[in-house]
CHARMM internal coordinates of N, CA and C (Angstrom, degrees):
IC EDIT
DIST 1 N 1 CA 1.4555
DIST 1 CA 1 C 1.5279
ANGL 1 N 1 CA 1 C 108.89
DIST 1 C 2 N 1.1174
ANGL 1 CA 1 C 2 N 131.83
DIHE 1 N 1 CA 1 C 2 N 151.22
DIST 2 N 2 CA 1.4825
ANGL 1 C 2 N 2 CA 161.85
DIHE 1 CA 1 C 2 N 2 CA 177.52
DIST 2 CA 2 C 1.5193
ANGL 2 N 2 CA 2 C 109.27
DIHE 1 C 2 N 2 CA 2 C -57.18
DIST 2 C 3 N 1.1031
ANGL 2 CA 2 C 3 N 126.89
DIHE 2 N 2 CA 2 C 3 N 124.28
DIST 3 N 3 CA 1.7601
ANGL 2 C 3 N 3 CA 106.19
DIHE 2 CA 2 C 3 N 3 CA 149.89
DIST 3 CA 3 C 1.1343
ANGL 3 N 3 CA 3 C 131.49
DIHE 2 C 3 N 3 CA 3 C -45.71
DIST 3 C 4 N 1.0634
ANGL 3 CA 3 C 4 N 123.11
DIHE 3 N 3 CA 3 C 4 N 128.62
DIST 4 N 4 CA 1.7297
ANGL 3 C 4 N 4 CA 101.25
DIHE 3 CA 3 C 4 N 4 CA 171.93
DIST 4 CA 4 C 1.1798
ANGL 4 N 4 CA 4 C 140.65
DIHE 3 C 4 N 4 CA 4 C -92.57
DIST 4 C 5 N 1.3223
ANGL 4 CA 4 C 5 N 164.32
DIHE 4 N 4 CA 4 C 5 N -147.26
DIST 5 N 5 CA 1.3819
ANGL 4 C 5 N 5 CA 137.84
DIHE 4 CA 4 C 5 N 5 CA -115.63
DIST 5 CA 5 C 1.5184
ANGL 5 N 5 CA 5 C 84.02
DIHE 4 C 5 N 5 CA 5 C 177.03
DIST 5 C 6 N 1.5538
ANGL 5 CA 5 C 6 N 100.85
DIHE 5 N 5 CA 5 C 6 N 115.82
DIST 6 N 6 CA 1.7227
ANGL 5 C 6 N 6 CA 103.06
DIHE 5 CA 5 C 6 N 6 CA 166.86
DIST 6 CA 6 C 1.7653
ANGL 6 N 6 CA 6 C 100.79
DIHE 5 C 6 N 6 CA 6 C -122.09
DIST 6 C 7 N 1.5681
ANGL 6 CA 6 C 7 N 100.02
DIHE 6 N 6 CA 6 C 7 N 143.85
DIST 7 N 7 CA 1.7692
ANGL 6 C 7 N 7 CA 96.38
DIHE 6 CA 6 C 7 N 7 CA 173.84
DIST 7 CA 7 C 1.5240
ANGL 7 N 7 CA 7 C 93.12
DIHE 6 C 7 N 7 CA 7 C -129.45
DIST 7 C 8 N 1.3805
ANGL 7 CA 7 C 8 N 99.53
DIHE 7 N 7 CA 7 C 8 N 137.36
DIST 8 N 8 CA 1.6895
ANGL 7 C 8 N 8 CA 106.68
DIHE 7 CA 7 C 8 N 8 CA 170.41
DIST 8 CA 8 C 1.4389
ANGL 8 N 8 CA 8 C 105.30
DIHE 7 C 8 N 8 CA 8 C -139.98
DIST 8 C 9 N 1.5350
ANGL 8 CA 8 C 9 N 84.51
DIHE 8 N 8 CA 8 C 9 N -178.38
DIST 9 N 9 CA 1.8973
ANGL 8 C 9 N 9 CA 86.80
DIHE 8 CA 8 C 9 N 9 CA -175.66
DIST 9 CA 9 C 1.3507
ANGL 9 N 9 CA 9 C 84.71
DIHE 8 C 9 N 9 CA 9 C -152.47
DIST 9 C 10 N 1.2760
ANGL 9 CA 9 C 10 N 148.29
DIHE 9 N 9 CA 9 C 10 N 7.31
DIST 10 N 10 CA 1.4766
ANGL 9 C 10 N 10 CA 137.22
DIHE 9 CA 9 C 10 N 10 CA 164.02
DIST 10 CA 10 C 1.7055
ANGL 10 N 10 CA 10 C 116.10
DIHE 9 C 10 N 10 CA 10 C -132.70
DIST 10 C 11 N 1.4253
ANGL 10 CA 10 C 11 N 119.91
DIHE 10 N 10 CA 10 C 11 N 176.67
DIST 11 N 11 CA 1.3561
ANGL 10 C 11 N 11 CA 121.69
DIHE 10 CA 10 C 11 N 11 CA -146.42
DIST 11 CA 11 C 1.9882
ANGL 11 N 11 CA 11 C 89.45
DIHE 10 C 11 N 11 CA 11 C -89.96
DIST 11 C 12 N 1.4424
ANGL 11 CA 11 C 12 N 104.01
DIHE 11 N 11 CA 11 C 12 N -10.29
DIST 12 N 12 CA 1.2546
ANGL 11 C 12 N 12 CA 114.13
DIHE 11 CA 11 C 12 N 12 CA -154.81
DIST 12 CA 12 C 2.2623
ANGL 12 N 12 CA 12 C 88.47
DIHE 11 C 12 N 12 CA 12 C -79.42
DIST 12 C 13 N 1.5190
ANGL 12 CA 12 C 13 N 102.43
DIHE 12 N 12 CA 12 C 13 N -9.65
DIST 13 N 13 CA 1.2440
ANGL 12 C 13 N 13 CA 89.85
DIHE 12 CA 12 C 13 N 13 CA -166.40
DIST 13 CA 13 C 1.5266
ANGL 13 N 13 CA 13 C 104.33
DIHE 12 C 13 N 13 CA 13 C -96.75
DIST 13 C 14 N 1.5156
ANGL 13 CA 13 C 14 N 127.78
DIHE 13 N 13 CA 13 C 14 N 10.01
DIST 14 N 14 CA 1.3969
ANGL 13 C 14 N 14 CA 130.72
DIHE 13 CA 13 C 14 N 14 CA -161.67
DIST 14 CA 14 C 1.7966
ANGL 14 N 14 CA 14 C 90.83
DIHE 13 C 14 N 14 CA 14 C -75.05
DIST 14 C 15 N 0.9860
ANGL 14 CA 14 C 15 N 139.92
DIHE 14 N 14 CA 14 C 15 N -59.84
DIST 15 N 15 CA 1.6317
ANGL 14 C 15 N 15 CA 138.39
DIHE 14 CA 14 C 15 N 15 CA 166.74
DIST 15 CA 15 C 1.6368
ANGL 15 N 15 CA 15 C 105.55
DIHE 14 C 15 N 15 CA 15 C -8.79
DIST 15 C 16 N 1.3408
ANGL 15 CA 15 C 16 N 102.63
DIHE 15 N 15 CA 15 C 16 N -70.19
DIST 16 N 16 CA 1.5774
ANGL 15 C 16 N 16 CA 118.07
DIHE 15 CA 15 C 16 N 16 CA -179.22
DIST 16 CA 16 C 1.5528
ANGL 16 N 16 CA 16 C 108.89
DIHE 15 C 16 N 16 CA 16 C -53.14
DIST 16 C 17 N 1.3800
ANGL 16 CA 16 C 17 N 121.18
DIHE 16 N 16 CA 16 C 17 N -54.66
DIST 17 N 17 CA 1.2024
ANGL 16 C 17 N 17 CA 139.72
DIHE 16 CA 16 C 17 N 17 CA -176.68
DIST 17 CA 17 C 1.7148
ANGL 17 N 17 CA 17 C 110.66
DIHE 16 C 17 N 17 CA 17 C -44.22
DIST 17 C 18 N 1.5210
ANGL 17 CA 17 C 18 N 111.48
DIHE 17 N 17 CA 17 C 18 N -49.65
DIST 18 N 18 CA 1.0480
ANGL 17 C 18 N 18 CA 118.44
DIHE 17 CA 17 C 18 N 18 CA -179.19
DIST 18 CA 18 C 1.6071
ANGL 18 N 18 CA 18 C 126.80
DIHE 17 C 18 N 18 CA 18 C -74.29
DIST 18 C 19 N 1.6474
ANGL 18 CA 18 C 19 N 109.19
DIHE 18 N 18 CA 18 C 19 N 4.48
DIST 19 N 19 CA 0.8088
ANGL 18 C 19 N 19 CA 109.82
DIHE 18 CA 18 C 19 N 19 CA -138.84
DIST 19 CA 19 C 1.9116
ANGL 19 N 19 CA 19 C 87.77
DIHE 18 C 19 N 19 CA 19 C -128.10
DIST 19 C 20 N 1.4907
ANGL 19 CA 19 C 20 N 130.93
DIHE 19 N 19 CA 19 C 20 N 1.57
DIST 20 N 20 CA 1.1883
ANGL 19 C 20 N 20 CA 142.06
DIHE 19 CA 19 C 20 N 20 CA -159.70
DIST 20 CA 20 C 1.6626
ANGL 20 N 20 CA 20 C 101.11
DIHE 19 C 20 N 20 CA 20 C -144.09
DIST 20 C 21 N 0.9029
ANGL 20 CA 20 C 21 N 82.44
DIHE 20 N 20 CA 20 C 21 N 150.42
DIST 21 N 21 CA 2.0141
ANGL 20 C 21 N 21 CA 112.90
DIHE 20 CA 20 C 21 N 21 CA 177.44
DIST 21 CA 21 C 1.5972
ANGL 21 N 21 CA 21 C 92.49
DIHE 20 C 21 N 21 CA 21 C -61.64
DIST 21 C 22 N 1.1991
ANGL 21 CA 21 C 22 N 119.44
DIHE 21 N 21 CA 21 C 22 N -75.18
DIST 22 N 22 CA 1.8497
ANGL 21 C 22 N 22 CA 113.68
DIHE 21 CA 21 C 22 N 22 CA -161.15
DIST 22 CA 22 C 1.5132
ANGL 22 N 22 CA 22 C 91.40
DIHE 21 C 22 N 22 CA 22 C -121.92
DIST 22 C 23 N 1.6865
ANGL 22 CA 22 C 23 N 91.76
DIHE 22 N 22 CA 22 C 23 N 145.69
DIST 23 N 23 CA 1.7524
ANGL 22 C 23 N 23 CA 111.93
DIHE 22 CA 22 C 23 N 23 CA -170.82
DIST 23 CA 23 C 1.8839
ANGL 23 N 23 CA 23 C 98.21
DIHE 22 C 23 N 23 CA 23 C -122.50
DIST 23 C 24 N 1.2671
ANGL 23 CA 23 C 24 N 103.02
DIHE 23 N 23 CA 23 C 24 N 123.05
DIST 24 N 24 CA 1.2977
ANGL 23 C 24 N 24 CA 114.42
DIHE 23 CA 23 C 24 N 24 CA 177.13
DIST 24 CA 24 C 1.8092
ANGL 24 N 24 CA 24 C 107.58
DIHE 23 C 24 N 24 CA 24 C -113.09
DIST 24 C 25 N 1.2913
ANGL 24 CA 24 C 25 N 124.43
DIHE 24 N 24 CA 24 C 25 N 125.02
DIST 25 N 25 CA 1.3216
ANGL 24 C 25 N 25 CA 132.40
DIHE 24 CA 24 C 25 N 25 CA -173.52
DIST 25 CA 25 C 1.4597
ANGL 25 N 25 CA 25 C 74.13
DIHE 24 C 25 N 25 CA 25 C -87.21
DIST 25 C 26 N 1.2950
ANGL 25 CA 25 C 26 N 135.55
DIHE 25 N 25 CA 25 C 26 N 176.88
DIST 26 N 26 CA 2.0069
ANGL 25 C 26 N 26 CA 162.98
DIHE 25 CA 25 C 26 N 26 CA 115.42
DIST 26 CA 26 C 1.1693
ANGL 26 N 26 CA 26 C 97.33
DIHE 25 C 26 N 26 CA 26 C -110.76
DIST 26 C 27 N 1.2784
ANGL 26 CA 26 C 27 N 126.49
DIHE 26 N 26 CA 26 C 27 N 130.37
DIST 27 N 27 CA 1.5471
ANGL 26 C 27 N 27 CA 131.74
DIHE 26 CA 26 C 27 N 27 CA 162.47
DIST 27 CA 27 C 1.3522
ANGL 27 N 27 CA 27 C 102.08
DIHE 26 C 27 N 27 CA 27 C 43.81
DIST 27 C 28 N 0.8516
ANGL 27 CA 27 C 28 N 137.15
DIHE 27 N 27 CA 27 C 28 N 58.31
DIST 28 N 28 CA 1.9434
ANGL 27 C 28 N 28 CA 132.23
DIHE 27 CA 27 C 28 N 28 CA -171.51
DIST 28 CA 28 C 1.2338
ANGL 28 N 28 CA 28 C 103.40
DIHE 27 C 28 N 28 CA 28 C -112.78
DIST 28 C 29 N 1.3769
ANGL 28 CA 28 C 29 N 108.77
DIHE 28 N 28 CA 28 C 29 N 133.29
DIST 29 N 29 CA 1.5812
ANGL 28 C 29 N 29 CA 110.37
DIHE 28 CA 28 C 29 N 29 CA -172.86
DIST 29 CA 29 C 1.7334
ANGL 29 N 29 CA 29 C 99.99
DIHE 28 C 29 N 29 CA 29 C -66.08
DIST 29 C 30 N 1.4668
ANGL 29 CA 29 C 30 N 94.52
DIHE 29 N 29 CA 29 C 30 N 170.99
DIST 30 N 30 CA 1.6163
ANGL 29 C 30 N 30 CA 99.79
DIHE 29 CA 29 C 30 N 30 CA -174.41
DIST 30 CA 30 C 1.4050
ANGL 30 N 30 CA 30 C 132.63
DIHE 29 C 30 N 30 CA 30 C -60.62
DIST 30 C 31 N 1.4937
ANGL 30 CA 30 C 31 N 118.18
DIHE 30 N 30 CA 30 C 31 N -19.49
DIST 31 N 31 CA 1.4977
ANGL 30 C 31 N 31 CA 124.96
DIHE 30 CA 30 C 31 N 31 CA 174.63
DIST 31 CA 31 C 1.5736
ANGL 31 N 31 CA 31 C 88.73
DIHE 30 C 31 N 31 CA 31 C -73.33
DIST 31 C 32 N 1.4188
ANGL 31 CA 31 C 32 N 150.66
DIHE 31 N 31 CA 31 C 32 N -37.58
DIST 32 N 32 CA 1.0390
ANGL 31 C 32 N 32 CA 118.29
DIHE 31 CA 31 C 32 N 32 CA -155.66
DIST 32 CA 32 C 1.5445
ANGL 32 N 32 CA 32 C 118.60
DIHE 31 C 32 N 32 CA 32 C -107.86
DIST 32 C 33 N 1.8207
ANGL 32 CA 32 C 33 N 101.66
DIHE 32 N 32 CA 32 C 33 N -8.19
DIST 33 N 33 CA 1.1960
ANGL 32 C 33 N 33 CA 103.05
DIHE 32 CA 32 C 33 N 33 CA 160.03
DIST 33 CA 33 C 1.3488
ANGL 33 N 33 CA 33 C 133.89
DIHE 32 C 33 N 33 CA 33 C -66.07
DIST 33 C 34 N 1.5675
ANGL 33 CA 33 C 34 N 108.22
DIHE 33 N 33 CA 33 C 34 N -23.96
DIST 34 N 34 CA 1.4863
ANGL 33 C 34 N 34 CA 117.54
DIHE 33 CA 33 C 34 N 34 CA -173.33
DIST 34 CA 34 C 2.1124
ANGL 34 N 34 CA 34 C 95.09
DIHE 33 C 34 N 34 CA 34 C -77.06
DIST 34 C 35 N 1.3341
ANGL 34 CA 34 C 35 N 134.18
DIHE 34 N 34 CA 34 C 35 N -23.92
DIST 35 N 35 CA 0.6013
ANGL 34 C 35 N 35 CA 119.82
DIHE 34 CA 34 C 35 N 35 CA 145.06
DIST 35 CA 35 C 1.8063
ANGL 35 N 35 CA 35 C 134.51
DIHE 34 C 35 N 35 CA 35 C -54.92
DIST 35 C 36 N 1.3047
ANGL 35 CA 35 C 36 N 106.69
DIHE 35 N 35 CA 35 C 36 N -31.83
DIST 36 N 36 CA 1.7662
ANGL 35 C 36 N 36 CA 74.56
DIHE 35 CA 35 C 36 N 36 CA -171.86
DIST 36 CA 36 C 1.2676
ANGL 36 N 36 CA 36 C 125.13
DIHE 35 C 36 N 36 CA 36 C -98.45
DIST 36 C 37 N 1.4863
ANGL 36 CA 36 C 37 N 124.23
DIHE 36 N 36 CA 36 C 37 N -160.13
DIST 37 N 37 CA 1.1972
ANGL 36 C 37 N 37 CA 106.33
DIHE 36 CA 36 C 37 N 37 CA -177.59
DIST 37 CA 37 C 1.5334
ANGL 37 N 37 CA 37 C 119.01
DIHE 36 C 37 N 37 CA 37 C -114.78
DIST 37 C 38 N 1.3322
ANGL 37 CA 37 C 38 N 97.87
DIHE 37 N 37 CA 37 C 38 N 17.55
DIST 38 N 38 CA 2.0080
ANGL 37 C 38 N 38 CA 115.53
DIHE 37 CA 37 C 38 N 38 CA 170.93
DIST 38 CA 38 C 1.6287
ANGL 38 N 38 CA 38 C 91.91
DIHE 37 C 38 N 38 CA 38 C -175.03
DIST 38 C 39 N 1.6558
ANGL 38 CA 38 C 39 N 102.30
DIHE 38 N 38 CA 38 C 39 N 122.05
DIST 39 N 39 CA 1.3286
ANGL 38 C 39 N 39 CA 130.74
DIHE 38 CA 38 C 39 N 39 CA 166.02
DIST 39 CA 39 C 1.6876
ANGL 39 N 39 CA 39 C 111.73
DIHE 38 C 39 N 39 CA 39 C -111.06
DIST 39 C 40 N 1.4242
ANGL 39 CA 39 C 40 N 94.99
DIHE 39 N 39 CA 39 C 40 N 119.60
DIST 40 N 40 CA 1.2655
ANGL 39 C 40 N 40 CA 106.86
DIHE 39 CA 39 C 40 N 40 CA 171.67
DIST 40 CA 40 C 1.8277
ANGL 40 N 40 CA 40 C 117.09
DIHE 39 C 40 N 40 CA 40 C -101.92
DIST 40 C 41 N 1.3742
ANGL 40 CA 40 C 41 N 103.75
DIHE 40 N 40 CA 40 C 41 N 171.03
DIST 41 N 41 CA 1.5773
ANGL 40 C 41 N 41 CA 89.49
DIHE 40 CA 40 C 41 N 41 CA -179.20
DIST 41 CA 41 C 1.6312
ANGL 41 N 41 CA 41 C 86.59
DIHE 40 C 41 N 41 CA 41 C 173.98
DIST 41 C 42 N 1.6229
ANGL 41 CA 41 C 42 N 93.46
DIHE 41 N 41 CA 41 C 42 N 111.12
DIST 42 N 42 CA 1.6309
ANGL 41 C 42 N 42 CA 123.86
DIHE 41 CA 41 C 42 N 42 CA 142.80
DIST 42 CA 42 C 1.7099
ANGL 42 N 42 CA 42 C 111.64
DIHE 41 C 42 N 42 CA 42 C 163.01
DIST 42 C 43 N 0.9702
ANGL 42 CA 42 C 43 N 115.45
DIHE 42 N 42 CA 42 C 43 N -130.09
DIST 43 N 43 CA 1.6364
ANGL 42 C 43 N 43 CA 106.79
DIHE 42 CA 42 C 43 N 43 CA 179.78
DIST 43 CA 43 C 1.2816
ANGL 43 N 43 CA 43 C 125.57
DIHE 42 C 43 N 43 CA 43 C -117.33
DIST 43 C 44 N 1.3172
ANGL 43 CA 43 C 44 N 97.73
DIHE 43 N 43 CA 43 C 44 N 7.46
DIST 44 N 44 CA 1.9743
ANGL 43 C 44 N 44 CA 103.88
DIHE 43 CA 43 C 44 N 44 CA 167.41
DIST 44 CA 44 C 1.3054
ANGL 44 N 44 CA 44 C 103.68
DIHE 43 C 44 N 44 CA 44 C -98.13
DIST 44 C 45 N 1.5230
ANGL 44 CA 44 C 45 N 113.30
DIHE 44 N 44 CA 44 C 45 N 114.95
DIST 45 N 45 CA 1.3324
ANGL 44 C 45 N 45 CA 109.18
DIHE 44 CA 44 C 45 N 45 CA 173.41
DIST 45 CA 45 C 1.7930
ANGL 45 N 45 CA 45 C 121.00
DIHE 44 C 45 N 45 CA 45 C -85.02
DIST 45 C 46 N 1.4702
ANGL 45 CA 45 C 46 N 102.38
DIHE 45 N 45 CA 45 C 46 N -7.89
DIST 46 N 46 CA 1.5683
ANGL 45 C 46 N 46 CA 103.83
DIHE 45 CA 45 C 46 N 46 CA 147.99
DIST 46 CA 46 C 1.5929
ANGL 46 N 46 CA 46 C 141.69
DIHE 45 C 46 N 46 CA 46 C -38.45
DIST 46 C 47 N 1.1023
ANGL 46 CA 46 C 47 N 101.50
DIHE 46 N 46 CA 46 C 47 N -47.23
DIST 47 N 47 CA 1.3293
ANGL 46 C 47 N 47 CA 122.79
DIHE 46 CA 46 C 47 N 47 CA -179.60
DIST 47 CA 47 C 1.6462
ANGL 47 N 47 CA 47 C 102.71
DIHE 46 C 47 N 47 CA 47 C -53.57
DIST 47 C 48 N 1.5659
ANGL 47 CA 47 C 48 N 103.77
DIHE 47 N 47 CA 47 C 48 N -36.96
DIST 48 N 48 CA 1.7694
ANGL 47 C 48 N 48 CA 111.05
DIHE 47 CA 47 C 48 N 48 CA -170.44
DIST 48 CA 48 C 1.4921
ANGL 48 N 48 CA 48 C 106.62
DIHE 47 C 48 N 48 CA 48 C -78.70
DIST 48 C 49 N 1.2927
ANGL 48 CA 48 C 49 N 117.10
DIHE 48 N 48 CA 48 C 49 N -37.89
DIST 49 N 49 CA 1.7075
ANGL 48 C 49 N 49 CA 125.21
DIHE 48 CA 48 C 49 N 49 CA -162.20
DIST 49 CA 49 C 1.7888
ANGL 49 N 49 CA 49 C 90.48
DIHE 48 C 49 N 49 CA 49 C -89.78
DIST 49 C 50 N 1.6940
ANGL 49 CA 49 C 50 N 133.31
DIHE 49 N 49 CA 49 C 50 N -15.33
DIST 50 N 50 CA 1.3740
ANGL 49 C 50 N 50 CA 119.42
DIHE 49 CA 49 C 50 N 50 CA -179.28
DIST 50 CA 50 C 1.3521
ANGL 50 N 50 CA 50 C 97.58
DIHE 49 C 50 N 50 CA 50 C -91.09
DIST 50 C 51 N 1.3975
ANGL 50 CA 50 C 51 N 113.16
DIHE 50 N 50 CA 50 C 51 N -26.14
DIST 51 N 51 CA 1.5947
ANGL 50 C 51 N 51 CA 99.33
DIHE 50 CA 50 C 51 N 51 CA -175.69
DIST 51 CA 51 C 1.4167
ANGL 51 N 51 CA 51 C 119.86
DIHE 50 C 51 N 51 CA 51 C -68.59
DIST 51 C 52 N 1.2424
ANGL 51 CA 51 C 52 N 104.75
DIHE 51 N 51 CA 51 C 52 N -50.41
DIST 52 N 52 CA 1.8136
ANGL 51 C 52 N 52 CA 117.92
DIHE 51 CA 51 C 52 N 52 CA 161.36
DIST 52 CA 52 C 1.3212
ANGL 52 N 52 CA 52 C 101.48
DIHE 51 C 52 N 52 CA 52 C -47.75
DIST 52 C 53 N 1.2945
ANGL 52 CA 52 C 53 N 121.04
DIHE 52 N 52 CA 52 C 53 N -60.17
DIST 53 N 53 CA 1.9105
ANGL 52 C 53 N 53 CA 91.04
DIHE 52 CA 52 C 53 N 53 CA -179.40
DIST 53 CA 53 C 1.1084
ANGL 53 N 53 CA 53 C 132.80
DIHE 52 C 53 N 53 CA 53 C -32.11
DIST 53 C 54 N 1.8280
ANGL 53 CA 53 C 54 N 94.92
DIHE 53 N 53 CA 53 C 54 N -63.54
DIST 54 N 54 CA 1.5247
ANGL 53 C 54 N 54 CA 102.09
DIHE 53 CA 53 C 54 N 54 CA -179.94
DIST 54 CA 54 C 1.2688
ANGL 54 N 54 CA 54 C 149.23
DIHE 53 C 54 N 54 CA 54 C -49.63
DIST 54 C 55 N 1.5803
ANGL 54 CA 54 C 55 N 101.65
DIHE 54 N 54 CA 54 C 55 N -31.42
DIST 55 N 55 CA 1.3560
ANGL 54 C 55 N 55 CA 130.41
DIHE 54 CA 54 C 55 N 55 CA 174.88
DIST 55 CA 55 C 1.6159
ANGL 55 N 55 CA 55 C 96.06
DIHE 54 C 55 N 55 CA 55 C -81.22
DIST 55 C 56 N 1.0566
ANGL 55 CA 55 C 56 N 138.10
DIHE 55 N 55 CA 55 C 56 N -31.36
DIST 56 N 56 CA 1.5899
ANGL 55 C 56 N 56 CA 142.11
DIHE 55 CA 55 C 56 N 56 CA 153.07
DIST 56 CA 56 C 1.5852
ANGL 56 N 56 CA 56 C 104.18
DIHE 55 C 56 N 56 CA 56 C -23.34
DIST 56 C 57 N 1.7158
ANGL 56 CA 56 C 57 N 100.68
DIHE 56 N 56 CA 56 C 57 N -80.38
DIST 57 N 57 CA 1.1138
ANGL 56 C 57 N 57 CA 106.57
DIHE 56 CA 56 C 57 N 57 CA -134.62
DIST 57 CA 57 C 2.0297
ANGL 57 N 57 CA 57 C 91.83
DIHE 56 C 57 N 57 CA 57 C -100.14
DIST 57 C 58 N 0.9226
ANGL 57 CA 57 C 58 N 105.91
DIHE 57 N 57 CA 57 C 58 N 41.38
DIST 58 N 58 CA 1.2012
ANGL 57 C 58 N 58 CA 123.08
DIHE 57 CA 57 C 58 N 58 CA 166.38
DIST 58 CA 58 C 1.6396
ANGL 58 N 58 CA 58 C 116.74
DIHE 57 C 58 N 58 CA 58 C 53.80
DIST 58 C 59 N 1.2761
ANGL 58 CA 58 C 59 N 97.66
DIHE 58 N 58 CA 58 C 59 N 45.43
DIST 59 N 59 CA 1.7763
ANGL 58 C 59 N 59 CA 117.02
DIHE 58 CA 58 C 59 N 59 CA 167.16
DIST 59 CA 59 C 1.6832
ANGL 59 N 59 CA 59 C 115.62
DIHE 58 C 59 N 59 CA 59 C -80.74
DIST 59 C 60 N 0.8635
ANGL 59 CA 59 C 60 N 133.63
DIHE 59 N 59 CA 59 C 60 N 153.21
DIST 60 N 60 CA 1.2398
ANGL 59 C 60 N 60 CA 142.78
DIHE 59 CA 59 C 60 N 60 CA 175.73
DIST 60 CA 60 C 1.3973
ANGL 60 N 60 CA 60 C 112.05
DIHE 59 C 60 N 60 CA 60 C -46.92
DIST 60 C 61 N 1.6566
ANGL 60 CA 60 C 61 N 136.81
DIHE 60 N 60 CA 60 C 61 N 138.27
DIST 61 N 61 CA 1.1615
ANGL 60 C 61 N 61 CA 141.36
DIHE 60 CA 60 C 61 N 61 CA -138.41
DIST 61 CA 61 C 1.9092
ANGL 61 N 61 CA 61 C 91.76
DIHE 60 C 61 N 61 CA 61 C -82.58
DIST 61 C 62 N 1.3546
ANGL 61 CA 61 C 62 N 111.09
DIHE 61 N 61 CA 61 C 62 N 137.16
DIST 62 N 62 CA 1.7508
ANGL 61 C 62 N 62 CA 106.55
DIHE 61 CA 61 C 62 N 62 CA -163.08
DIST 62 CA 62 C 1.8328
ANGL 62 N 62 CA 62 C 93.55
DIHE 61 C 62 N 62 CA 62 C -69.91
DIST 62 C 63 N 1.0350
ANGL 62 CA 62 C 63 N 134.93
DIHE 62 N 62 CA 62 C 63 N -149.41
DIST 63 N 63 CA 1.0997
ANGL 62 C 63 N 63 CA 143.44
DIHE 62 CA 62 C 63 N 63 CA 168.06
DIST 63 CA 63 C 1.9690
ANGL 63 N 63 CA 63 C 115.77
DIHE 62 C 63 N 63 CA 63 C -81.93
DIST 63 C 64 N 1.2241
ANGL 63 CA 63 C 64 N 130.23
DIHE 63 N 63 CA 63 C 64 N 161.93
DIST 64 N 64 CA 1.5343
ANGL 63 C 64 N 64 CA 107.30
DIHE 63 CA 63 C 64 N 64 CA 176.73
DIST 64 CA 64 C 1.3747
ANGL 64 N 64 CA 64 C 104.52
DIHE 63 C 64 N 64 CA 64 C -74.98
DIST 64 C 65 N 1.0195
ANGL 64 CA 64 C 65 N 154.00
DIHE 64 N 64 CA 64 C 65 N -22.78
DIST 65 N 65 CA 1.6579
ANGL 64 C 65 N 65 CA 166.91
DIHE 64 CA 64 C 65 N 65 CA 174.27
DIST 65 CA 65 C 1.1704
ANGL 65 N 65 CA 65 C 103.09
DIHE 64 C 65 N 65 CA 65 C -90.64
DIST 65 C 66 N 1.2289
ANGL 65 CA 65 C 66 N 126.81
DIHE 65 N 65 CA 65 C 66 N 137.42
DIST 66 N 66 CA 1.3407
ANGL 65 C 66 N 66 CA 121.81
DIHE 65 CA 65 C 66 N 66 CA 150.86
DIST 66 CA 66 C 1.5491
ANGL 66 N 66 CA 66 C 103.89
DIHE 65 C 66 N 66 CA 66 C -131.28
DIST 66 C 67 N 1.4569
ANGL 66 CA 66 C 67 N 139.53
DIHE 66 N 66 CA 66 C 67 N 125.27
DIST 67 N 67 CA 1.6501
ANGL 66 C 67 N 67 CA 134.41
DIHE 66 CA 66 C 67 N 67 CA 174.62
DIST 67 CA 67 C 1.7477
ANGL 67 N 67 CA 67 C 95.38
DIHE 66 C 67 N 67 CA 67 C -109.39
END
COOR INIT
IC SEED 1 N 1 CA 1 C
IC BUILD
């Protein structure tokens, strides 16, 4: 089985965070971006679920930002 995949956007999600293979911030304030391990940020929440793919399915690490 896979790691699985947590996305948050508040500090309230670091519990969860700690608790999954790959950490995706969306719009996540800054304590929790410095936690994850791909922060996204604007209003396509696509951009967040392709990056987690990729880094899934064993594509080259996305950038630490992605807008």
């Amino acid at each position: 089985m896979r790691d699985p995949v947590a996305y948050g956007d508040l500090m309230s999600d670091v519990f969860l965070f700690e608790e999954v293979g790959l950490r995706v911030s969306v719009n996540g304030d800054h304590h929790l971006a410095e936690l994850a391990d791909i922060t996204v940020e604007g209003p396509d929440l696509m951009l967040a679920y392709r990056a987690a793919r990729d880094r899934c399915d064993g594509a080259a690490d996305p950038p630490p930002r992605v807008s």
